[in-house]
N, C-alpha and C positions, 0 to 999 in steps of 0.2 A: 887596805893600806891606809895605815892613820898617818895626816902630816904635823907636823908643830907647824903656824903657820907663822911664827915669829921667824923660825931656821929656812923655812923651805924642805925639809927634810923628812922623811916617812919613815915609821917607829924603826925601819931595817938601818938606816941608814942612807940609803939614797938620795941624791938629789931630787927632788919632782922638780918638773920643768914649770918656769913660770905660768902665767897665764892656763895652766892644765890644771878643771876642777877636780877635784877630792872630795865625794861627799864625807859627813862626818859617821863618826862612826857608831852612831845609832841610826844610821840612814843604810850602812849596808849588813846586809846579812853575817851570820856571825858560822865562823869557820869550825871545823873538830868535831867531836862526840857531841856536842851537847846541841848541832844545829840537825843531827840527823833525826829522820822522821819515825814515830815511834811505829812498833811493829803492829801487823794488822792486827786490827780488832783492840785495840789500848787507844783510848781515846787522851790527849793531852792536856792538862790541865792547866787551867790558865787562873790567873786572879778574878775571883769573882764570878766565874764562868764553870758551873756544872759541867758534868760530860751527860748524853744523852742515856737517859733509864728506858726501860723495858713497857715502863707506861706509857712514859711518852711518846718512844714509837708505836707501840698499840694504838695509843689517840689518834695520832697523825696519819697512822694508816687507815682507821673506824671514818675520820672526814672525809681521807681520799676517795674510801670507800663511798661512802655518802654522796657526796661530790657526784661522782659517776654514775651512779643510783638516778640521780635528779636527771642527769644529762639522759639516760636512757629512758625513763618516765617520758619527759618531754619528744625524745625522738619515736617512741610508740604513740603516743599522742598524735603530733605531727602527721605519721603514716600509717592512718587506719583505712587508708584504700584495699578494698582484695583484688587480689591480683590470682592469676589462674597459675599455679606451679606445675612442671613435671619432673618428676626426677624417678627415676629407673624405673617407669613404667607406672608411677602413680601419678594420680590428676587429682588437681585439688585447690579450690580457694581456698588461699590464707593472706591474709592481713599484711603489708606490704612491710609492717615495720619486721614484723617478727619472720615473714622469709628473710630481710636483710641481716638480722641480728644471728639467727641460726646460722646461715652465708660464714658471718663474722669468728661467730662460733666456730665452726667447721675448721676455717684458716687458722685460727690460733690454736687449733688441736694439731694438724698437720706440722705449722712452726715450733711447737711443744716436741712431739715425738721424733723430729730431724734434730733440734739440740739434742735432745735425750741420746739420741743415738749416737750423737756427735763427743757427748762428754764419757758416753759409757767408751768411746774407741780408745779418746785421750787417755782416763786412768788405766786402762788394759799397757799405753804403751809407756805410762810413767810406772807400771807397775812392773813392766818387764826392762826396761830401762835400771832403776832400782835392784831386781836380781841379778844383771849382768855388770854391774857395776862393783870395782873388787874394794872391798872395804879400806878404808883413809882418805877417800878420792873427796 
């Protein structure tokens, strides 16, 4: 709602009530087709401002990667105690960092395969959804 603030009145006509702020009208958001969010995966362009390239998330992932690398370096480092493991009947020294990283491992395969299973159920019911559904809808 834009006002003239000479009249008191906003572009409709209305009164605004005295003392009641108005930001102006590059302080609020802008209404219609042109303020709605572009569709996934279309990056918006701005002045000045690239959208993000294919290298550049490769980069950014190659450091995250790195990043993590180091962080696990150091946490092997850290835990080179052996520790005595059993698991399903085997015994065995292993190095404290690397039972706990396997540990790690293991859970992120278990959370891997429960999404997996969870996305394979979703599209079976978007995809029978979709057949039952009678065309125009």
């Amino acid at each position: 709602m834009s006002t003239d603030p000479a009249e008191g009145h906003d572009v409709t006509g209305s009164r605004v009530p005295e003392g009641s702020s108005v930001p102006p009208p590059s302080a609020r958001p802008a209404s219609g087709p042109a303020s709605e969010t572009p569709p996934s995966g279309v990056s918006e362009e701005r002045p000045g401002r690239q959208g993000v390239s294919r290298a550049g998330a490769t980069w950014t992932a190659v450091i995250a990667g790195l990043v993590v690398f180091i962080l696990l370096v150091v946490f092997f480092i850290q835990n080179q105690d052996m520790v005595q493991v059993h698991f399903l009947g085997l015994i065995g020294p292993v190095p404290l960092g690397l039972a706990l990283f396997i540990a790690a491992v293991a859970g992120g395969v278990l959370v891997a395969i429960a999404g997996a299973i969870r996305i394979i159920q979703l599209r079976a019911a978007a995809r029978r959804a979709r057949r039952t559904t009678p065309p125009g809808r």
